[in-house]
Residue, then its C-alpha position, 0 to 999 in steps of 0.5 A: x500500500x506505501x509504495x503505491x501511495x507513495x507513486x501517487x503522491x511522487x507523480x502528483x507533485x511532479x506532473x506534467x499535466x499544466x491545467x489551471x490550479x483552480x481547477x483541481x481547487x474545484x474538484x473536492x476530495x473523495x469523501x468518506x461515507x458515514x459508517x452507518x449508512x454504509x453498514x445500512x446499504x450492504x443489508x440492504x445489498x444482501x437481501x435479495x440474495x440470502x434466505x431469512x434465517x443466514x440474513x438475520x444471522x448476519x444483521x447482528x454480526x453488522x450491528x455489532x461491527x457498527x456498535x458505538x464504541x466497537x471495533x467499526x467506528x474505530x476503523x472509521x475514525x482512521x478512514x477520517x484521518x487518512x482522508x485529511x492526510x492524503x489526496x485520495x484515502x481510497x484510490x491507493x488501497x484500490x490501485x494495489x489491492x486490485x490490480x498490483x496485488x492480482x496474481x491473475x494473468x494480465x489477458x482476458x482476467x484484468x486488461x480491457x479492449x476497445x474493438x472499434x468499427x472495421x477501417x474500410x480497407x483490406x491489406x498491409x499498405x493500406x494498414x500501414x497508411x492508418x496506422x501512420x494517421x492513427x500514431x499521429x493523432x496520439x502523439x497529437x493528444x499527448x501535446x494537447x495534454x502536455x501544453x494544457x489544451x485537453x478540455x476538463x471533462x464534465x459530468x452532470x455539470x460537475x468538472x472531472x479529475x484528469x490526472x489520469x491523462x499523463x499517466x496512460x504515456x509512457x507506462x508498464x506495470x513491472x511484474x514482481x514476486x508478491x505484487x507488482x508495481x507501475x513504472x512512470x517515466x515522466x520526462x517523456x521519452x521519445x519513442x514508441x514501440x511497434x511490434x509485428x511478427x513477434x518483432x519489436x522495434x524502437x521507433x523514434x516519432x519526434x524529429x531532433x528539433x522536438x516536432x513531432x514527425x509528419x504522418x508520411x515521415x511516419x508511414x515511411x518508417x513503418x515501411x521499413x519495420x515492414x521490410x526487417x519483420x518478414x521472418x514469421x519463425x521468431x520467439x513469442x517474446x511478448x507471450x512471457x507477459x500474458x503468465x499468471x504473475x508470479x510466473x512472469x515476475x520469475x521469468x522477467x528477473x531471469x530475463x533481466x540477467x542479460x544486458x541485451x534482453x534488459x535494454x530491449x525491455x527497458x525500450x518496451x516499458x518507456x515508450x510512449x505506447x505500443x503499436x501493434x501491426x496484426x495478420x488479419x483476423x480469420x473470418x468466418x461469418x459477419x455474425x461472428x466477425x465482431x466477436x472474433x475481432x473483440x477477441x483478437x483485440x483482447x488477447x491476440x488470438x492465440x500463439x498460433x495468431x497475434x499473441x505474440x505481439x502483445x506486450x500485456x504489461x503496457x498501458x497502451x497497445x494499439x492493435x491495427x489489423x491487415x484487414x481493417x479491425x483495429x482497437x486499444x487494449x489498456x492495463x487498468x493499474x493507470x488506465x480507466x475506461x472513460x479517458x480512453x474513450x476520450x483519447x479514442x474519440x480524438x484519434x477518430x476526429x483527427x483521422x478525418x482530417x487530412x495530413x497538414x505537415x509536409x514530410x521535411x527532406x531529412x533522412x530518418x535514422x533507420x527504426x532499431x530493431x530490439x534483439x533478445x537472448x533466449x537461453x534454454x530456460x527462457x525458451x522453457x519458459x515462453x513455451x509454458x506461456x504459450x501452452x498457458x495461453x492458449x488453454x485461458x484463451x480456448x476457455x474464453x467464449x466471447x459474444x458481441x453483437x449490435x442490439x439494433x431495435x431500440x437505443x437509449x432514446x427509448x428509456x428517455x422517452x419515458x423518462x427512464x435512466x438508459x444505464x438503469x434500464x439495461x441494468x434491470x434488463x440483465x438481472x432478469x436476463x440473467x434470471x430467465x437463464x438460471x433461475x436465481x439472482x446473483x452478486x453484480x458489480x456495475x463499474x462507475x467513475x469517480x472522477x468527479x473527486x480527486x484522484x478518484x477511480x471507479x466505485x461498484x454498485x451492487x445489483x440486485x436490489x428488492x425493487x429488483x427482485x419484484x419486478x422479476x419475480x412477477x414478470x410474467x404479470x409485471x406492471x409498468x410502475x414494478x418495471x419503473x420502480x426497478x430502474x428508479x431504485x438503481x437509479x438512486x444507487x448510481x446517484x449515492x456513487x457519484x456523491x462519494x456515497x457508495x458501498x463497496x470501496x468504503x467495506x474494503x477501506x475499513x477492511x484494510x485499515x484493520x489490517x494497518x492497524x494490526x487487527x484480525x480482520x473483522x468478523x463482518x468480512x469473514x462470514x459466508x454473506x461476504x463471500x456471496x456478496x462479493x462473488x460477482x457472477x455479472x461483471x458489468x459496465x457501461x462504456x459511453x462513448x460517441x464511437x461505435x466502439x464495443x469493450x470486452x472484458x473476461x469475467x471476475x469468477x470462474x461461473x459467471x459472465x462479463x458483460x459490457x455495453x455502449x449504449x447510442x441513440x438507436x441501437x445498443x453494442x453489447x459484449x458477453x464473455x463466459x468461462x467454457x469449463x463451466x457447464x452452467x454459464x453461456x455467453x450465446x445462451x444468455x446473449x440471445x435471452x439479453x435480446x429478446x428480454x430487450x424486446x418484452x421490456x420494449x413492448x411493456x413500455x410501448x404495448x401494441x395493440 
């Protein structure tokens, strides 16, 4: 926890995000709920999901944690005080508790992708040409952060934090033993890695004078990165990175030995960002193109595909495919999902636009090739990978499709919150596929405090459940209280007001203060409540764009939406070795629940 505070606390003294100080003054701290309301919320949380008498057992054991005087408002008061000493009393705990101490492997289990529509081409020259407009339109992002130009972003009139933009350049999480650790280079290096192949290259994209290079300047490196990738027969070097993590951290310290590998990874985990130059993605049907073309943003496709031309500990990755698929794949240690849509809306606008900057009439120095020594315990350990690997990724079933009948438009008419309305429509999707309701975490920003991250919200609620169980018969109102209800959930998040960061808070500051963990966190209702069988989120953006994600439990789904005005984009991912979920079995019930919600709100005659 101190060294990811510490990083925090180092990075924000010294950004090199220049926006205005009364900015961050009008972005206030991230408050502290009160401890009984929070204790109230979790009850609350737990009703639709325990049986009377393992519900009542555990209201007591609540009620005692919360007594005035017991062990509850003690770890309250120290939350109290961390959060007059710190920027953020949660955001740090999170970061490590999450991501940094997850020993899961990186792909599928942690990082999200971003699959955006197919680019209209099919081939390497023209792959080559977007991909120069696509590394231009990034580093032009960058300029405006470094110079103070990006916008501050608002949320129901309020200003956002934006001391994640800095962060997502020139960043990689470092593997290690018992966690791991985010490496932040902020005197900006000037290159970029591109990878294809399995081959990485150092590309250098400013010119000696500081400017950035033109797009044609660009375009005629990747040529030439081009021209020394031809050999398909080199080691999956980046295979390495997609290890559970305590694999890799044993890999990574092996590889390091040698000076040679120790400096092409030094250039990987300082560039600005990765790019990444794909074979094209094996095209079946167009039904499911958009699935197969989420997946290979994900995870590659596999060692017999793309996975070898990933670098999974990077902050960003640009996948840019021979046939026109393209996408981002971001680890989330300093990456969240609505500053990535940002930058992806960006780079969407610029590409619009021609080339402003002729390519001036200087000879480039030729991109440096980055080398490795395998030994044979490295190329023990690659081998490993690829069978590790490939395993997770044959397990993995993912289902994307364009639920084109009705978009958000349809729940405003009726004065209904979209987020909500979709929300309500997977519990009873889900309902209708295994009979029961489940724990659900539904990802939202708290960028509106400083240094905020995400918060979860728990579903189902009682409003819920009743509008499920009497679906058959349901009423307009049942349906309305429903989406109403968690409505007001998402409400209680954006003013700091949420649940489960609060639960783990003081669960981590018993632990600093040298507590047994508390009794609350041990008991059975806990592990239910926290084993979230829908992993859910909404990814807004003005894109066409779709996130995929894997799920957080070995029997449950990851589902993730982009809601527009007409039509709604939708990801399902489920675990093949459990023989009780199914992606297409719950996507195809997703749908036609989406329809009957649709027809009770406008019931034809």
């Amino acid at each position: 926890y101190r060294q990811c505070l510490n990083f925090w606390l180092s990075w924000s003294q010294n950004s090199v995000l220049r926006l205005d100080a009364c900015f961050f003054s009008s972005v206030p701290s991230q408050p502290v709920p009160p401890l009984a309301q929070t204790l109230q919320g979790y009850l609350k949380a737990l009703e639709p999901l325990l049986p009377p008498q393992e519900l009542s057992h555990t209201r007591r054991m609540v009620q005692e944690f919360g007594r005035s005087g017991g062990l509850g408002p003690q770890l309250q008061e120290g939350l109290e005080r961390r959060a007059m000493l710190t920027k953020n009393w949660i955001s740090p705990s999170w970061v490590q508790w999450a991501y940094l101490e997850s020993r899961q492997p990186l792909p599928v289990h942690s990082s999200p992708a971003i699959s955006l529509p197919r680019r209209d081409y099919n081939g390497w020259r023209s792959q080559l040409v977007f991909a120069s407009k696509l590394i231009a339109a990034v580093l032009d992002f960058k300029a405006k952060i470094n110079t103070g130009q990006l916008p501050v972003e608002h949320m129901r009139g309020k200003p956002l934090c934006m001391e994640l933009y800095p962060l997502l350049f020139s960043s990689c999480r470092i593997p290690g033993p018992k966690h791991d650790y985010v490496t932040h280079h902020r005197r900006s290096p000037t290159h970029i890695t591109v990878v294809r192949n399995y081959q990485f290259f150092q590309l250098e994209v400013y010119n000696s004078d500081g400017s950035r290079l033109t797009e044609s300047q660009i375009h005629s490196q990747l040529l030439r990165i081009r021209s020394q990738s031809w050999k398909t027969d080199k080691e999956p070097m980046g295979i390495l990175t997609s290890e559970h993590r305590h694999t890799w951290g044993q890999a990574y310290n092996r590889l390091l030995t040698d000076k040679l590998n120790r400096e092409s990874v030094r250039m990987i985990e300082t560039g600005l960002f990765s790019l990444c130059l794909d074979s094209p993605v094996m095209r079946i049907s167009d039904e499911k193109y958009a699935s197969r073309k989420a997946a290979q943003v994900l995870h590659g496709g596999g060692t017999f595909s793309n996975s070898g031309n990933r670098w999974f500990d990077k902050t960003l990755q640009f996948v840019v495919g021979e046939d026109g698929s393209w996408g981002l794949l971001y680890e989330q240690a300093t990456a969240e999902g609505p500053p990535i849509a940002t930058l992806l809306h960006h780079i969407l606008d610029y590409c619009e636009k021609p080339d402003p900057k002729r390519a001036p009439l200087v000879p480039l120095p030729m991109p440096k090739k980055l080398y490795f020594h395998i030994d044979r315990e490295i190329k023990r350990d690659i081998e490993h990978a690829k069978q590790n690997l490939d395993i997770l990724i044959n397990d993995l079933d993912v289902n994307v499709f364009n639920f084109k009948r009705f978009g958000k438009e349809l729940p405003k008419q009726h004065r209904l919150s979209p987020h909500s309305f979709i929300q309500v429509a997977m519990q009873l999707a889900y309902y209708r596929v295994h009979n029961e309701v489940c724990a659900t975490c539904d990802m939202v920003s708290q960028r509106m405090f400083r240094g905020g991250r995400t918060e979860f919200v728990r579903s189902p609620i009682n409003q819920t459940l009743r509008f499920i169980l009497a679906f058959d018969d349901a009423s307009l109102s049942l349906f309305r209280e429903a989406v109403d209800a968690y409505s007001e959930l998402i409400a209680q998040a954006f003013k700091g007001h949420g649940i489960d960061r609060h639960l783990l808070g003081l669960k981590l500051q018993a632990i600093e203060e040298g507590y047994s963990i508390p009794k609350v966190f041990m008991d059975t209702a806990y592990g239910v409540a926290t084993h979230w069988k829908l992993r859910t989120g909404q990814v807004p953006a003005n894109t066409d764009s779709v996130m995929c994600f894997g799920p957080l439990v070995p029997d449950g789904y990851a589902i993730c939406y982009n809601p527009q005005a007409d039509h709604v984009h939708f990801s399902i991912t489920a675990f093949n070795c459990c023989e009780e979920t199914n992606a297409e079995k719950l996507a195809l019930t997703l749908k036609d629940t989406l329809c009957r919600l649709q027809e009770l709100l406008q019931p034809t005659v």
